[in-house]
N, C-alpha and C positions, 0 to 999 in steps of 0.2 A: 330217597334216603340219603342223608349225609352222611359222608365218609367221615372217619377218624384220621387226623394228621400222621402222617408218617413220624416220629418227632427223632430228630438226628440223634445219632449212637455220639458216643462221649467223643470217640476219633474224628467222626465230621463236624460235632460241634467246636472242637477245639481247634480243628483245621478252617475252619469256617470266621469263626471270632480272631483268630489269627490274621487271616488275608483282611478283615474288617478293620482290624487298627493298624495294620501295616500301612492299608489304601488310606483309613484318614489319617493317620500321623505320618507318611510320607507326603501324601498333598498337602495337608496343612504347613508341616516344615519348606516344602518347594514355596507355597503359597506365601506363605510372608517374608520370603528369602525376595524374591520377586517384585514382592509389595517394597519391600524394604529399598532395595538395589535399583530400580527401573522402574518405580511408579507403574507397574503395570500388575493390573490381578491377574487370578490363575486364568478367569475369565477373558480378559482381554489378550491372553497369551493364549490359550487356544482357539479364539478365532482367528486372530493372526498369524496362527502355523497353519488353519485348515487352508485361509486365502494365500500364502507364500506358498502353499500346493497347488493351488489351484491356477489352471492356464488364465495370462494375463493376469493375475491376483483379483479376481472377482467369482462370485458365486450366487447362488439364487440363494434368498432366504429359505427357501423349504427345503432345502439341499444344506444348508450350513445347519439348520433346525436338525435335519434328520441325523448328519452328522453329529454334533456336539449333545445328540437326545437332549434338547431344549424344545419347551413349549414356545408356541407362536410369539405370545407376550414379551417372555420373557426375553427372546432375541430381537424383540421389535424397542422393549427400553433399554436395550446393554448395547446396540448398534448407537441408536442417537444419545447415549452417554457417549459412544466413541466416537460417534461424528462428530461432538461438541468440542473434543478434545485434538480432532484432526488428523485423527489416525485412520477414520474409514470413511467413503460417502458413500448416499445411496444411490441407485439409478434405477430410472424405472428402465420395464422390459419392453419391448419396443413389440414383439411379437403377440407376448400378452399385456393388458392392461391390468390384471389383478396381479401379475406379477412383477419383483424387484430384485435388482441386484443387491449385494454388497460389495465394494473396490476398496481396497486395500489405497491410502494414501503414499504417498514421497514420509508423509513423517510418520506414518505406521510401519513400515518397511522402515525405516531405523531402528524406530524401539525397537523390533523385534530382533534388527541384526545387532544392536547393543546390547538387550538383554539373553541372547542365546547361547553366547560363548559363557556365560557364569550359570546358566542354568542348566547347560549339559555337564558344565564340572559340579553342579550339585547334583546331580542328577547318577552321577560317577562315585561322588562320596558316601551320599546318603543311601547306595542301591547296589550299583553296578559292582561295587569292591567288597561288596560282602557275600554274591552268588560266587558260584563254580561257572565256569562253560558249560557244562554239565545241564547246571539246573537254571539255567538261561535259557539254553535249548528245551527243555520240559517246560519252564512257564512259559516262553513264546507259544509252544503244540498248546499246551491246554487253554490258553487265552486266546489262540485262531480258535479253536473248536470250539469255545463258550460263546464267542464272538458268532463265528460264521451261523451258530445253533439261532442265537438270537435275532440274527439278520432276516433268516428265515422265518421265522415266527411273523416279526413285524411285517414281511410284505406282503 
């Protein structure tokens, strides 16, 4: 027997449609500040913060994938756009044969050290100076716990 939808009360719908254009007209706005400033998409800017995290600046695709919740494809033609560009190479795994790295370049590690001091100050205008400490501290809790819930789910 199918269930009937829960359907959200007016409070969760309108908290809900709220966080929905806050996330795309905030990424949007980052997104072509970015675009604009540093030739670099939202896209290329976070695989080059997951790799500047990561020891040695390299990581496996299925780990950068699972990271950035990107399908296989998807991170197999945004890598050789970036390779093309010379921002990332690939490598194969030497352990495994089905698997690959991705390496952060000498000129991917610029862009991103060029494009990150204007993107945490947009990041400041557009965001950070309109919360309290307050409700910094409550989105960071409830965004680990949506997070950590979903983590779980997938593995």
């Amino acid at each position: 027997m199918k269930e009937t939808a829960q359907w959200l009360t007016s409070e969760e719908q309108h908290a809900w449609r709220g966080f929905i254009r806050l996330h795309e007209r905030l990424g949007g706005r980052l997104s072509r500040l970015l675009q604009a400033e540093s030739k670099l998409s939202a896209a290329d800017y976070a695989v080059l913060v997951s790799l500047t995290d990561a020891p040695d600046g390299r990581q496996r695709y299925q780990d950068l994938c699972r990271e950035l919740e990107w399908e296989k494809s998807r991170m197999s033609h945004h890598i050789a756009r970036m390779a093309g560009r010379g921002l990332v190479v690939r490598e194969e795994c030497s352990e495994d044969a089905r698997g690959a790295f991705v390496v952060i370049t000498p000129t991917g590690r610029a862009a991103i050290e060029a494009a990150a001091p204007r993107h945490v100050e947009a990041v400041r205008e557009l965001f950070l100076d309109h919360v309290t400490p307050a409700e910094l501290r409550m989105l960071a809790e409830i965004s680990d716990r949506v997070v950590k819930k979903l983590d779980e789910e997938s593995s």
